[in-house]
N, C-alpha and C positions, 0 to 999 in steps of 0.2 A: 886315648882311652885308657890303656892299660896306666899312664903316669898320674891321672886322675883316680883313677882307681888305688893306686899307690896312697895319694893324695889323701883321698875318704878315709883308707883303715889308718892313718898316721904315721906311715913310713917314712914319706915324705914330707915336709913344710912348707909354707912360704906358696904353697899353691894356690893362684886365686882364680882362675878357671880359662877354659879355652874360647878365644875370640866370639866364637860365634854364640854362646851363652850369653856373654857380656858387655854384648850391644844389643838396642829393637832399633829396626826402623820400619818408618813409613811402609802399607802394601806397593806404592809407587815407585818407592825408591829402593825397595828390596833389590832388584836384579841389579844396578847398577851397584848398590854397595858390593854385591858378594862378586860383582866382577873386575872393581877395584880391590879387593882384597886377593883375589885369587885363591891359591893354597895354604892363604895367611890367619884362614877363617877361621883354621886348627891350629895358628901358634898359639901359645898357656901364656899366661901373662905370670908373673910372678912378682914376689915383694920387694927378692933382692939376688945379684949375682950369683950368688953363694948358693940360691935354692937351686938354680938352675944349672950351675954346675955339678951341685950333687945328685939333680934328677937326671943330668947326662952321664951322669959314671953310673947310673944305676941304667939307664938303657945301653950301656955297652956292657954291664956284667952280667942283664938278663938277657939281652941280644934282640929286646922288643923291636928294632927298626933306632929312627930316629923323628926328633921334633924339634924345633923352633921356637925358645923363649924371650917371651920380653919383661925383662929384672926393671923393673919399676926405677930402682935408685941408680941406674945406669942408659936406658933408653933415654933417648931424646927427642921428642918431636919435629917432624918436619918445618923446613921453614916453607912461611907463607908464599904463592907463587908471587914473583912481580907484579906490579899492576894489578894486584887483584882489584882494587877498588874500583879498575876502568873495564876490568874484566867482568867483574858481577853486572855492571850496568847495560852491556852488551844484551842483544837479543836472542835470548835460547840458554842462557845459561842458567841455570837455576840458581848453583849454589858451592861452598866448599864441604864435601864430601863429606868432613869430620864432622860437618856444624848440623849434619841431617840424619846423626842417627841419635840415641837418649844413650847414657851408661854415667857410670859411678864416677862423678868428679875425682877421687881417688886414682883410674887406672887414664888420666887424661895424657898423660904422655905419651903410654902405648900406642893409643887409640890416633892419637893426633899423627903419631912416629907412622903410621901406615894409611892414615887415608887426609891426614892436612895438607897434603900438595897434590891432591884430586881435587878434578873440579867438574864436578855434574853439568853436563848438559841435555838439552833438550833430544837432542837426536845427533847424527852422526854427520850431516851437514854442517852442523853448527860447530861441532868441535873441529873439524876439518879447515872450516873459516877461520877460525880462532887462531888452529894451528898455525896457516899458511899469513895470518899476521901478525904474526914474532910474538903472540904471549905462551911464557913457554910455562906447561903446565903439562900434568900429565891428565889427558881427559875422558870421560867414561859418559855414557848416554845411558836413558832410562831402560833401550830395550840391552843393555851390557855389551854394546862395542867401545871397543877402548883408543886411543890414538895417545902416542907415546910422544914426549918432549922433542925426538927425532924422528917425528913422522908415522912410525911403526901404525897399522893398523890391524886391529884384532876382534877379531867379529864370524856372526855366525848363529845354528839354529842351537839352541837349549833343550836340549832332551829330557832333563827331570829338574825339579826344584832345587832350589840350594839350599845349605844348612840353616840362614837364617830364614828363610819361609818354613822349612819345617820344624824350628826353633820355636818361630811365633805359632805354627798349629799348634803343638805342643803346648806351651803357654795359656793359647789360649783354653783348648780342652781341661787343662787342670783349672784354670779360671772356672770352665761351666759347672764342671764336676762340682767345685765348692760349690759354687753357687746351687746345684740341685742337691747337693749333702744339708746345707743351710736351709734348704726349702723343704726337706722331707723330714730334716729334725724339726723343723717348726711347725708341719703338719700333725706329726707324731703328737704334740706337744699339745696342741689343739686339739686330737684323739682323745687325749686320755685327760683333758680338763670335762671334755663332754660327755665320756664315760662316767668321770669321777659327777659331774653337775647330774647326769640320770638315775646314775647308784642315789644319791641324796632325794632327787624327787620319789625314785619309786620307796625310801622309806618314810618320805612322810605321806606319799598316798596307806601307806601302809596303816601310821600311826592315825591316819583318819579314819580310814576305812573301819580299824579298832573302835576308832569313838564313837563310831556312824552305830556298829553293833552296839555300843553299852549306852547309847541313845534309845535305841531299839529294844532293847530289853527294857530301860526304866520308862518308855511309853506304856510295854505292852503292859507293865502292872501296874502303872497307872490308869490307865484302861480296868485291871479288873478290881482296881479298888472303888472304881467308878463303879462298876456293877453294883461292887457287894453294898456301897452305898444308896445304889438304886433297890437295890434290894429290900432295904434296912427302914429305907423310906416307904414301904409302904406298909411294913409294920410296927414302927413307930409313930404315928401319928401325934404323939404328944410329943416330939423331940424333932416336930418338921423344920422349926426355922432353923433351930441346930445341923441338922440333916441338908438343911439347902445348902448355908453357906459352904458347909465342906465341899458337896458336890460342885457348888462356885468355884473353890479351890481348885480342887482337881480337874476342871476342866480347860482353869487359864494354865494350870502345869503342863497338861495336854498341850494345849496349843502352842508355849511356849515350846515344848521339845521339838512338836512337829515342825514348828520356824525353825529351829536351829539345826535340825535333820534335814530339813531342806536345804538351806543354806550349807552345813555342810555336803552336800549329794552335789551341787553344784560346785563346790570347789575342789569337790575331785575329782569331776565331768571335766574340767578346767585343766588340772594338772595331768589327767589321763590324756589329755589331748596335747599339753605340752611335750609329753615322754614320747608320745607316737612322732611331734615333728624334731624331737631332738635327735631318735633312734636314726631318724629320715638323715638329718644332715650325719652322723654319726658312718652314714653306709654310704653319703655321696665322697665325705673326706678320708674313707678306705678306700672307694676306688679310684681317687684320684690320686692318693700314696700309690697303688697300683701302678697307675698307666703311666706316671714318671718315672717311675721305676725301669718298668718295660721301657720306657722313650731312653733313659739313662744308658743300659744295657747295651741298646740298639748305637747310640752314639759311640761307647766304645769298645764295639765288636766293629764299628765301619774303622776305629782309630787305629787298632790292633791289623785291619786290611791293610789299611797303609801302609804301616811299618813294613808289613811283610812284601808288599811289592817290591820297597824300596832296595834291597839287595838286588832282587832282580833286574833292577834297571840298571846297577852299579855296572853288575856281571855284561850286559848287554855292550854298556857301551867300552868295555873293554874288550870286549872281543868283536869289536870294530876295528882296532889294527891301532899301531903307534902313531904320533901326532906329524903332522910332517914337519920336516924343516921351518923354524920363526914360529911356529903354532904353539899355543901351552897345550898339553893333556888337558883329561877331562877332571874336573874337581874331584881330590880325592875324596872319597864317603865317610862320613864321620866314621873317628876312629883311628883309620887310616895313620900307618909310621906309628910312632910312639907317644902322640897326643892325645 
């Protein structure tokens, strides 16, 4: 941790990150990897000897502990076990170790240098068969017992996750996060196109509503110019057919207005009722921003639990007492020495 952190502010070069960052595998094959790897989960890979030499003079001058680097232009990959090809064909084997997790064709040496002469099996029968007929390999099972090229066997209960399970939680949560960052800016986004599409209806209910009155007005004086004509009409009698057609007039202008007053009255009846179902979706896509929100929260307040147990369990199983004899300790906790 601390050489990674060297690493970030640029103290350091040539750092390109610690095992267990720089591989995913499979949920299935999780446990076997990280128990072919063992305490190797935290070696730092690097570009080249030289980096690794200088991050080691730098942990003996700050007295962080110690770590384990693999210099890319000096690593070498394991060689392939014997027989693998008779060995893959075997029953319960799955597979070679290196070829079951994904990482950067880049750090292929390292990766191969510690887990290409593992060879996954099914279970702890099967590697034991394996062993006891001269294919010499060193081999690991799903649930992470191990069986060494001389026999060794190493097995047992697992008390807490290893770095690359909580590697891929990790991973993954940042995964969701985006993905609900992505979904509430796009909701966002959809907010305020609906806002912006309501502000423009309610001003042109506005601008009708305006015409609807200066409709209203040039009726009602059409209306009293119809009187004064009705008026005018009974005391001109010598100027009737005059006096009709105007009243003719004014009364298709009436009608005319009042169609078009209607007409207008219904297209804001219309657009009043657009604005009421827009308002509608407008306060379902607030509280749907809402409740992801809340859901978002709640995922990483349970993520934030985690972490924090995790110390705890470190603590526990160290003060469970030393490994016995032929046993490895318990995986060190990210961090752990000078990686």
């Amino acid at each position: 941790r601390e050489v990674m952190k060297q690493a970030s502010s640029g103290a350091l070069g040539g750092i390109i990150g610690v095992v267990s960052t720089l591989i995913e595998a499979s949920g299935e094959h999780e446990l076997a990897i990280e128990a072919a790897l063992g305490s190797h989960t935290q070696d730092i890979v690097v570009e080249h000897a030289e980096d690794g030499k200088a991050a080691v003079e730098w942990l003996k001058r700050s007295g962080r502990g110690r770590a384990t680097f693999l210099p890319l232009d000096l690593i070498e990959a394991r060689e392939t076990p014997s027989r693998l090809a008779e060995m893959l064909r075997q029953p319960g084997v799955i597979g070679v170790a290196a070829d079951l997790v994904r990482y950067d064709p880049k750090i292929t040496n390292a990766i191969r240098h510690l887990l290409g002469a593992v060879v996954v099996c099914q279970d702890l029968d099967t590697a034991i068969r394996l062993e006891r007929s001269g294919y010499r390999a060193r081999f690991v099972t799903l649930e992470g017992e191990l069986v060494t090229p001389h026999g060794a066997i190493t097995g047992g209960s697992v008390k807490s996750q290893g770095l690359l399970h909580r590697t891929r939680e990790i991973r993954e949560l940042a995964n969701q996060l985006a993905a609900w960052e992505e979904r509430e800016a796009a909701v966002a986004r959809e907010v305020e196109a609906l806002r912006e599409q309501v502000a423009q209806l309610r001003t042109t209910a506005q601008k009708l509503a305006s015409s609807i009155t200066t409709q209203e007005i040039e009726a009602a004086r059409a209306r009293k110019d119809l009187e004064v004509v009705q008026q005018k009409f009974a005391e001109k009698q010598a100027s009737l057919t005059v006096l009709e057609q105007r009243r003719a007039r004014l009364e298709e202008e009436l009608a005319l207005q009042r169609r078009t007053f209607d007409e207008t009255s219904e297209r804001l009846a219309a657009l009043r009722g657009e604005i009421t179902q827009l308002e509608e979706e407008l306060s379902r896509c607030e509280s749907e921003s809402s409740q992801r929100q809340l859901e978002l929260a709640e995922r990483m307040r349970g993520g934030d639990r985690r972490a924090d147990q995790q110390p705890q369990a470190v603590e526990r199983d160290v003060a469970g007492g030393q490994p016995g004899p032929g046993r490895p300790g318990p995986a060190r906790p990210p961090g752990a020495g000078g990686g």
